[in-house]
C-alpha positions in Angstrom: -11.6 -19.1 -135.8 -10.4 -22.0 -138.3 -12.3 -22.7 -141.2 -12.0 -26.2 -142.5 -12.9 -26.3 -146.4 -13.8 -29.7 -148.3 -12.6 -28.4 -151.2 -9.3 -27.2 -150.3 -8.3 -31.1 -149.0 -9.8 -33.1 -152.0 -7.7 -31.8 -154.1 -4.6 -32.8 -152.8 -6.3 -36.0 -152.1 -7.1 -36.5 -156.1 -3.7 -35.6 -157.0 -2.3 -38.4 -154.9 -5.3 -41.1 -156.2 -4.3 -40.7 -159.7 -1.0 -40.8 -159.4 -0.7 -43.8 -157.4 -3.2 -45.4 -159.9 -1.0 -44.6 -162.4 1.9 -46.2 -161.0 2.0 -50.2 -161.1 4.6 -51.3 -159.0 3.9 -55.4 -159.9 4.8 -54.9 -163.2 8.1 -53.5 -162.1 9.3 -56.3 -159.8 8.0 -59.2 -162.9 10.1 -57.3 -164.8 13.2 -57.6 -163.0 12.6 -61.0 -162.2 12.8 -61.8 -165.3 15.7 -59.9 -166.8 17.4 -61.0 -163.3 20.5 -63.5 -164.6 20.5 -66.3 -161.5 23.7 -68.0 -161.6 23.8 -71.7 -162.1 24.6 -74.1 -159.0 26.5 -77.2 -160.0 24.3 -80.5 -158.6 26.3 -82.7 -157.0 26.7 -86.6 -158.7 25.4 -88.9 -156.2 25.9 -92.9 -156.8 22.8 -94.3 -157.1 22.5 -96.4 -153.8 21.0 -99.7 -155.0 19.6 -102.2 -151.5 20.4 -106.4 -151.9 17.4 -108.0 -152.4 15.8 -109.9 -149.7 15.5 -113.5 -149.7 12.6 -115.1 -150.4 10.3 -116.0 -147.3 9.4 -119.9 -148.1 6.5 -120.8 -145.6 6.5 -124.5 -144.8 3.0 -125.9 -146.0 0.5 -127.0 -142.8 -2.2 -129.6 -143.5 -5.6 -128.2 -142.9 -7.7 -129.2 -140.1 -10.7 -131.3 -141.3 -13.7 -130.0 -139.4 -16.3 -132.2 -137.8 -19.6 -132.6 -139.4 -22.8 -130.2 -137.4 -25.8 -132.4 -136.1 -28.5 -132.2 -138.0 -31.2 -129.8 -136.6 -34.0 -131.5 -135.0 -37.7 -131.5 -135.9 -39.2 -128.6 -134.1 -42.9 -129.7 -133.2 -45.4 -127.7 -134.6 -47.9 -125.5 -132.4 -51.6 -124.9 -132.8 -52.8 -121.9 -133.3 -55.1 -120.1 -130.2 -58.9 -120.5 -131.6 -60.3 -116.6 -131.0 -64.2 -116.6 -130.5 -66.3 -115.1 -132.7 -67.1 -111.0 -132.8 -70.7 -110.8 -130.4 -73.4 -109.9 -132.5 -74.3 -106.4 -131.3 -78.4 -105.2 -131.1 -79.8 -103.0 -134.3 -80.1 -99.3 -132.8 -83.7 -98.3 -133.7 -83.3 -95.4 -136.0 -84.8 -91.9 -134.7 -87.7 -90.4 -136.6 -87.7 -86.6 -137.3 -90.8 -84.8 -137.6 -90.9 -82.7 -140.6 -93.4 -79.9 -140.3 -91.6 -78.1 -137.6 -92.4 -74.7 -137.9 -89.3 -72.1 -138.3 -89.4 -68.7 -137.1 -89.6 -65.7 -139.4 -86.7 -63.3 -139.9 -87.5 -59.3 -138.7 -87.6 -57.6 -141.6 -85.2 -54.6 -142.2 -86.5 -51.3 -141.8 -86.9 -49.1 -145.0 -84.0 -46.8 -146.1 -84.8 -43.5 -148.2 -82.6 -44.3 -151.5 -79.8 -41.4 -151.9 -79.4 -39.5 -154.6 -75.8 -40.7 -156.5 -73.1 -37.4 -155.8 -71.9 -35.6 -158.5 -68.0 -34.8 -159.4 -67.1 -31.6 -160.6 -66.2 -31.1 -163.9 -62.6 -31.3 -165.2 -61.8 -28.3 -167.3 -59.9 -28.8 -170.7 -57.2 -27.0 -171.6 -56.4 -25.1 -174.8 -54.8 -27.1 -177.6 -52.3 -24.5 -178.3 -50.6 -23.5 -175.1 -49.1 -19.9 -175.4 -45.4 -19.9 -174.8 -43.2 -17.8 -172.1 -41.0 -14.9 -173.5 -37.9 -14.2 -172.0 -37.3 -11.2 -174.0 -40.4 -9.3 -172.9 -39.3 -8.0 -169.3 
């Protein structure tokens, strides 16, 4: 049967993390862009292409229309206000009397519990001040 081993595969897979760290390849190519020579193209002299100018647009002058004066508004006649009637006078509710010496019923009383003693803890021991060490040479 094959064994497969963790160990035995990082490794190889270390070995090939570091080195590619190490290895920049973006520095490389800015470097030989730069230290590339690029040849210069000539640019070709064009005449500079100048249009006529336009002639000017001279728009005769039209009188303007005088506008006829708005009637006036007329009068609007006024309008009386609805008379509402009066809020009816409503009746005086007589006011209920409450008598006072109603009698409340008595609560049962609780029945007696014995009172419990209060537990006791056990008692934490204390340990020594000095704490005796472990020898390793002793066997």
């Amino acid at each position: 049967m094959a064994s497969f081993s963790l160990p035995s595969v990082m490794l190889p897979l270390l070995l090939i993390t570091l080195s590619s760290m190490s290895y920049n390849i973006d520095l490389v190519d800015a470097r030989h862009l730069l230290e590339a020579a690029v040849p210069e193209i000539p640019k070709p002299g064009l005449p500079k292409f100048e249009l006529p100018p336009l002639p000017k647009l001279e728009l005769p002058q039209i009188p303007k229309p005088e506008l006829p004066e708005l009637p006036k508004k007329p009068k609007a006649p006024e309008i009386l206000k609805p008379e509402l009637p009066k809020n009816p006078e409503l009746p005086e509710i007589p006011k209920l009397e409450v008598p006072k010496g109603l009698e409340v019923p008595e609560l049962p009383s609780f029945p007696h519990l014995p009172e419990l003693p209060k537990p006791t803890f056990p008692a934490i021991p204390s340990l020594p001040k000095e704490i005796p060490t472990h020898s390793t040479s002793n066997p």
